[in-house]
C-alpha positions as CSV (number, residue, x, y, z in Angstrom):
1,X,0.0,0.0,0.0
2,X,2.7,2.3,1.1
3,X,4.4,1.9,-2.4
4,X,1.4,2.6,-4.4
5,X,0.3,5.6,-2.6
6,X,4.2,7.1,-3.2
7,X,4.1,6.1,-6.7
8,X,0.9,8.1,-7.1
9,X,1.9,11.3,-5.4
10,X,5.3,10.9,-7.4
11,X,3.7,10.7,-10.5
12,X,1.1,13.9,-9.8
13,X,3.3,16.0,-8.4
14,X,5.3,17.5,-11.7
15,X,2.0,17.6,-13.2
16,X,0.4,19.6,-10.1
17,X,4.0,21.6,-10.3
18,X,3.6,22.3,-14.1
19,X,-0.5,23.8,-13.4
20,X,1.3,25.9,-10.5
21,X,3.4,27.3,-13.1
22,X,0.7,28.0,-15.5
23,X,-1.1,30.5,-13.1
24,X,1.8,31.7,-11.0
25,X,5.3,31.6,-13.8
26,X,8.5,31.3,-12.4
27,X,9.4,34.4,-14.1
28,X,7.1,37.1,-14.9
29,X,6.9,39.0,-17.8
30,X,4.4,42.1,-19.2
31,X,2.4,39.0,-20.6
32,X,1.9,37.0,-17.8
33,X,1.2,40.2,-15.6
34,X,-1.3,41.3,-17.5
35,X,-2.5,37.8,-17.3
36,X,-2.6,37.8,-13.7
37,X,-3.4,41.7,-13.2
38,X,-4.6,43.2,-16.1
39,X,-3.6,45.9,-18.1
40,X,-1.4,48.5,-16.4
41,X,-2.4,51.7,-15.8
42,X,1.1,53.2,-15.4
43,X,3.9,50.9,-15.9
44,X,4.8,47.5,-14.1
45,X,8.0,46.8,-12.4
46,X,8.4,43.3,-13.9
47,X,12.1,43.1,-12.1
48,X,10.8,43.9,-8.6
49,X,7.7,41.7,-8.9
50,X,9.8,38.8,-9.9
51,X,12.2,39.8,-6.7
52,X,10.1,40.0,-4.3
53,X,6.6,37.6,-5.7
54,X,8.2,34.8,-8.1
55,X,11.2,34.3,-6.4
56,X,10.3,33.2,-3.3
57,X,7.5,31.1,-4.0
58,X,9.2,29.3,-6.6
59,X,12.3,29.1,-4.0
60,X,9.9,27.4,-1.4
61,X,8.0,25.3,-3.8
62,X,11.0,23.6,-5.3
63,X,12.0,22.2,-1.6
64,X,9.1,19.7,-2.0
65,X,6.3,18.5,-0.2
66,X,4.1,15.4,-0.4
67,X,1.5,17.9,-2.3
68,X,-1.5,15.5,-1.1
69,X,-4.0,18.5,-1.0
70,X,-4.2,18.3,-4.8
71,X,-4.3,14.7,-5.0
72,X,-7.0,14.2,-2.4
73,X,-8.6,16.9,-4.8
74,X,-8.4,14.5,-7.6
75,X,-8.8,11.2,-5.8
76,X,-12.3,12.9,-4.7
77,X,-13.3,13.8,-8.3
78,X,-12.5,10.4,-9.3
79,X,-14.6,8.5,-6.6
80,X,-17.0,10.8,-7.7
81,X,-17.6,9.9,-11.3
82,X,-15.5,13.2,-12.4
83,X,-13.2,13.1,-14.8
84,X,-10.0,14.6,-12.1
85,X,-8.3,15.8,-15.7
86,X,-10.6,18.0,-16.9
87,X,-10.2,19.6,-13.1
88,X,-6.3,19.4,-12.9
89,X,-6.6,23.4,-12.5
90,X,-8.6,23.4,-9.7
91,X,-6.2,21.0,-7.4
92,X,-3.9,23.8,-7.4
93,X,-5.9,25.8,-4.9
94,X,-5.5,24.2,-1.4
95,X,-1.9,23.7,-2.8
96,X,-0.9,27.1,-2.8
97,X,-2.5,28.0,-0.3
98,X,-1.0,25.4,1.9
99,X,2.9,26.9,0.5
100,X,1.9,30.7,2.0
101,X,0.4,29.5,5.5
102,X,4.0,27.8,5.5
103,X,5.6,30.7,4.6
104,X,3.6,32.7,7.3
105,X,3.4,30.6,9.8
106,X,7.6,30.0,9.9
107,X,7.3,34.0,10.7
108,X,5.1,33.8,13.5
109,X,7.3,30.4,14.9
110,X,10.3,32.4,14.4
111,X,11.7,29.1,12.9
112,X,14.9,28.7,11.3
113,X,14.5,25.8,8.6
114,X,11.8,24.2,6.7
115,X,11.9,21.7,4.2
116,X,16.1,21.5,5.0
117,X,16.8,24.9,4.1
118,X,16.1,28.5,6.2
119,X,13.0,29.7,6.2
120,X,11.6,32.0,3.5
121,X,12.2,34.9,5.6
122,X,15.8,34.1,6.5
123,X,16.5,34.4,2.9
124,X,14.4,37.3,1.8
125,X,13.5,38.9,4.4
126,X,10.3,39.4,6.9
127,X,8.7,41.6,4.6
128,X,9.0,39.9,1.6
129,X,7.7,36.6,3.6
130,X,4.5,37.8,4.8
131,X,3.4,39.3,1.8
132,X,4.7,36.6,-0.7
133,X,2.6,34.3,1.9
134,X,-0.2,36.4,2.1
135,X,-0.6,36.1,-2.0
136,X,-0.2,32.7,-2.3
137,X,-3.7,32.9,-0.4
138,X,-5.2,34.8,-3.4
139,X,-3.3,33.9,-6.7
140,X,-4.7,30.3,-7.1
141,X,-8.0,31.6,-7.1
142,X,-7.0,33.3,-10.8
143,X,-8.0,29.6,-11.4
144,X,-11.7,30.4,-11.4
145,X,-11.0,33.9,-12.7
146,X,-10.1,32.5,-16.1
147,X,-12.4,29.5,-16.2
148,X,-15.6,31.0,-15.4
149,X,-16.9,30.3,-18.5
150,X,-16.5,26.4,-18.2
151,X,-18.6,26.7,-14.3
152,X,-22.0,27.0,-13.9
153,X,-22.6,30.6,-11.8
154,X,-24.2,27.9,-8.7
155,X,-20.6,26.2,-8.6
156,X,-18.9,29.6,-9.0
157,X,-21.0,30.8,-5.7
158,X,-20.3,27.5,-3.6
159,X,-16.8,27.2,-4.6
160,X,-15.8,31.0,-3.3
161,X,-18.3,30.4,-0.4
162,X,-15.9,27.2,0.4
163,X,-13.3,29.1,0.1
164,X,-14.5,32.1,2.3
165,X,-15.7,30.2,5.6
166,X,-12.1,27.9,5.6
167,X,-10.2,30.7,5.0
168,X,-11.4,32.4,8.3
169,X,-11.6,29.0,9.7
170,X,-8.0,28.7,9.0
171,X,-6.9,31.9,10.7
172,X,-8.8,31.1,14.0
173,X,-7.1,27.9,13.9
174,X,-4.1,29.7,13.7
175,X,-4.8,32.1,16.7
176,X,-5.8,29.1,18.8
177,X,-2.4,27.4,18.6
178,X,-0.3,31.0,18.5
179,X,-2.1,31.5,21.9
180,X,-1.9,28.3,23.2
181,X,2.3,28.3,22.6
182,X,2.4,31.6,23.8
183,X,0.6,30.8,27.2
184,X,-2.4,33.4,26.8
185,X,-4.6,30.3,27.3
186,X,-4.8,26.4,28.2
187,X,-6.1,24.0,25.9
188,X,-8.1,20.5,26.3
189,X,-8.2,17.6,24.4
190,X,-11.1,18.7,22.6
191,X,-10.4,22.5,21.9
192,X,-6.9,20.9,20.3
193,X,-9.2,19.0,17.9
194,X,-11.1,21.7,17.0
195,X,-7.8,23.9,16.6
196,X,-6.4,21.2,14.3
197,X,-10.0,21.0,12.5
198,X,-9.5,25.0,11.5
199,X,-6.0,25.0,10.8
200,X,-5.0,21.6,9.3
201,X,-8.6,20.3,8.5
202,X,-9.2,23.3,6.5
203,X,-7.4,22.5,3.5
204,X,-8.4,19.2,3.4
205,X,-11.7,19.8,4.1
206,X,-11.6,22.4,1.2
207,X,-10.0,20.3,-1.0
208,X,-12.7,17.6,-0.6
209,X,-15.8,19.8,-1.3
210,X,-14.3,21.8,-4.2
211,X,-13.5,18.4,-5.8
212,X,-17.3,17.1,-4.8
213,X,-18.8,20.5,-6.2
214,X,-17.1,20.3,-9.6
215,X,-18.3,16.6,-9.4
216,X,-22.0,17.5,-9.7
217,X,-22.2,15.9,-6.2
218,X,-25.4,16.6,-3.9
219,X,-25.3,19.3,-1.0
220,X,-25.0,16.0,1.7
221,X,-22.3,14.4,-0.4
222,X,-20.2,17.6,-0.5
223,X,-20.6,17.8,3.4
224,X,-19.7,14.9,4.1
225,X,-17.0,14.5,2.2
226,X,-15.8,17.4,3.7
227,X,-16.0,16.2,7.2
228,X,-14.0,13.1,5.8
229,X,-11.0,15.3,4.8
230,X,-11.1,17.2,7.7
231,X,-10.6,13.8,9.9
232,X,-8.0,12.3,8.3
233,X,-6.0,15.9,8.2
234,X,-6.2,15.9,12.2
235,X,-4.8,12.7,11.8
236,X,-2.1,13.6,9.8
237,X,-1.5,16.3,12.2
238,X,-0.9,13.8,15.2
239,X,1.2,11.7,13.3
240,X,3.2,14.6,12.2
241,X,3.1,15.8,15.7
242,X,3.9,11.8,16.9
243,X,6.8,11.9,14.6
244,X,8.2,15.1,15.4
245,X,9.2,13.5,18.7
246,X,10.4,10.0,17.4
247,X,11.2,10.1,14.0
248,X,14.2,10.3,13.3
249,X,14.3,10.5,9.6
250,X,11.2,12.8,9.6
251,X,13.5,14.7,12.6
252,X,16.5,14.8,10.2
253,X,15.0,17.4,7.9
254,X,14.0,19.5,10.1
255,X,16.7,20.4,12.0
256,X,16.4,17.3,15.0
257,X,13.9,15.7,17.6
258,X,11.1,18.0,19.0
259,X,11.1,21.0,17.4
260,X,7.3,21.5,18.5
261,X,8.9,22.0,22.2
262,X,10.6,24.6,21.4
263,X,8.1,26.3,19.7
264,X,5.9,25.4,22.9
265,X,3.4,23.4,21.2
266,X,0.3,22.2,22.8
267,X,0.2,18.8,21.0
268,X,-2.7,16.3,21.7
269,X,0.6,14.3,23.6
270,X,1.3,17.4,25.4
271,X,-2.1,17.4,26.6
272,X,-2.6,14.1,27.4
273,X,0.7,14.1,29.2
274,X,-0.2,17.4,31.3
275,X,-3.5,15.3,32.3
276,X,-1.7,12.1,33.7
277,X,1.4,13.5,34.9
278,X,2.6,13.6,38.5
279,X,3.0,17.6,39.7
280,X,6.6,17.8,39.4
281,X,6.5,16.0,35.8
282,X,4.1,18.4,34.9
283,X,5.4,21.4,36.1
284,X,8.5,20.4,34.7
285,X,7.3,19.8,30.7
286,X,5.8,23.2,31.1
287,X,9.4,24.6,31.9
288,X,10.7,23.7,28.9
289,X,7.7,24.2,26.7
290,X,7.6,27.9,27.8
291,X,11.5,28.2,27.9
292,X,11.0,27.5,24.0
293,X,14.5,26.2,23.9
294,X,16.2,24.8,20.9
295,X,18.7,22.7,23.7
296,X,18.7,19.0,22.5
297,X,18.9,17.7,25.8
298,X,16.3,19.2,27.4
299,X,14.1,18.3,24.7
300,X,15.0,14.9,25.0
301,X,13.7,15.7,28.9
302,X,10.7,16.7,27.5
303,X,10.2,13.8,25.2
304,X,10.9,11.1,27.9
305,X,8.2,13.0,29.9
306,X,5.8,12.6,27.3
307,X,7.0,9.0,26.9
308,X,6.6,8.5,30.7
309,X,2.9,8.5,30.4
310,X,2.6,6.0,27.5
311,X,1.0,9.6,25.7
312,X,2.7,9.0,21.8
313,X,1.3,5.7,22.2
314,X,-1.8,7.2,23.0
315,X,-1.9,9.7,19.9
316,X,-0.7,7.3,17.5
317,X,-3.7,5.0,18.5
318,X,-6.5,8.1,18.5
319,X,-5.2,8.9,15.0
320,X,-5.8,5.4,13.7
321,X,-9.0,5.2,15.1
322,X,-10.0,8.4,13.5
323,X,-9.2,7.3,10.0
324,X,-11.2,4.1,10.7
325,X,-14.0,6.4,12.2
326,X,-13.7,8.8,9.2
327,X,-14.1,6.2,6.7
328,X,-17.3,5.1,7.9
329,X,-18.6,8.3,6.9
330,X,-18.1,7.7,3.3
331,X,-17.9,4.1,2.7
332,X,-21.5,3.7,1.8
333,X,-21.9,7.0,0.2
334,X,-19.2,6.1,-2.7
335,X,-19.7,3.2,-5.3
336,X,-17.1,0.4,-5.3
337,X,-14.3,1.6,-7.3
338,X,-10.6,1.8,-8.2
339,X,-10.9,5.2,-6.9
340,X,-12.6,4.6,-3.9
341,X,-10.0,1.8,-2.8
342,X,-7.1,4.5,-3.7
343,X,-8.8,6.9,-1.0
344,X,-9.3,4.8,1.2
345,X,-5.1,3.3,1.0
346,X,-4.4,7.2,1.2
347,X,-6.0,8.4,4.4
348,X,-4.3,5.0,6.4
349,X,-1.0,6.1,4.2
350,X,-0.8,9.6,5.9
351,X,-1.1,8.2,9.5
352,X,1.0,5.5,8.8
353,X,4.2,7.0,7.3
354,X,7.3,7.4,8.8
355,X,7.9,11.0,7.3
């Protein structure tokens, strides 16, 4: 399974990379501003835009990423009854988006590397950062811009609605977990569900519903296949946050073990860990957590603490039973199909992989 899940996001990735380029170019030029913008009033600085838009994002997107936004996208059109290549444009969406919350959020972490190199706004600056982030929010959407004409003006209203509600989803999500690392406010096991439901769900969840809207699907199927994304992305979020502390290999690209204690994250481990704990356990995660420390050992203190109370072991299992949970709401609602058994080997994929 693991095999022919990486084949497939192998294989879809230079094609998702090659639509990217169609509506954001690695280079612009008057064309392809006027393209994106329109015509100029005045006079474009083609060499600044490139400097300070193109540069960057292309910079950040050539580092990789699993890009399985846009193939959940397609998977979804598929299992559908869609035709997922007569959409290709739409995948990009969630994609891009995904890149500038990236971007944004490595701002607001004050991290140093992502993806094995420094952070966008080590290498251009805050500045340029933020606002090449903040218009990777906005330029996919010239997707729908320039093929209105093939969308009925009902899927043109649901799909910007879609987009609307998760975008201010995503940024409440966001200001959850900001305050929750910063200590403004404590956090339960639920609350960080619903956090991880706005910030990491989001995508997904838009993903999903944009795919099931250009798919002709009903109102209830759209839902629910929404609701479907948005599980298995909190579960892709604990394992992420599972392997964070213990994979070494996942650890290795981003600059070593528990990088989510220094930035004071309030995982679903740390949480379950802050519930069990004796005082002095507890009292002593939340010293390093709050000391945001990039000190390997006293990581590793943290970690074994977290270990201590069996609470990875915990997380790993809550995420598995969420996928199994999560497909129960769609297994009846989709027809038996090639497609439908690909979904279904993807969502166990993302909880199940090792980086």
């Amino acid at each position: 399974m693991k095999r022919k899940i990486e084949k497939i996001l192998e294989e879809k990735t230079s094609i998702i990379n090659e639509m990217i380029e169609r509506y954001i170019p690695r280079k612009y030029d008057r064309d392809s501003l006027i393209f994106t913008l329109s015509q100029p009033r005045y006079e474009y600085n083609v060499e600044a835009l490139n400097k300070a838009i193109a540069e960057p994002i292309w910079e950040f997107l050539d580092r990789g990423g699993k890009r399985w936004r846009p193939n959940l996208f397609l998977l979804v059109c598929e299992a559908l009854g869609a035709e997922p290549e007569k959409l290709l444009d739409f995948a990009i969406i969630p994609e891009v988006i995904h890149n500038g919350t990236l971007m944004i959020d490595d701002v607001e972490d004050s991290s140093e590397d992502r993806r094995g190199k420094p952070c966008t706004y080590k290498l251009f600056g805050i500045d340029i950062a933020i606002n090449t982030g903040n218009s990777m929010y906005y330029l996919p959407l010239l997707t729908l811009i320039k093929n209105k004409d093939k969308l009925s003006l009902d899927k043109q209203n649901k799909i910007y609605e879609i987009y609307l509600r998760e975008m201010i989803r995503l940024s409440f999500g966001q200001a959850m977990d900001i305050a929750w690392h910063k200590g403004l406010a404590k956090a339960n096991e639920k609350q960080y569900l619903q956090m991880c439901a706005y910030k990491t769900g989001t995508l997904a969840r838009m993903a999903a519903k944009m795919a099931a809207v250009l798919a002709d699907a009903s109102d209830n199927t759209i839902e629910r296949m929404g609701r479907f994304a948005e599980t298995f992305a909190v579960a892709f979020q604990i394992q992420d946050d599972v392997l964070d502390l213990i994979g070494k290999e996942f650890a290795e690209k981003k600059g070593g073990l528990g990088q989510d204690i220094t930035e004071g994250k309030r995982s679903l481990m740390v949480i379950h860990t802050l519930e069990k704990a004796k005082l002095k356990d507890k009292k002593r995660l939340l010293e390093i957590l709050d000391a945001h420390t990039t000190d390997q050992k006293l990581r590793d203190e943290a970690i074994n603490i977290i270990k201590k109370y069996g609470s990875i072991r915990y997380a790993k299992e809550f995420a598995k039973s969420m996928i199994e949970e999560g497909w129960k709401e769609i297994d009846k609602l989709l027809q038996s199909s090639d497609a439908k058994e690909k979904l279904r080997e993807f969502a166990h994929y993302l909880v199940e992989r090792k980086i």
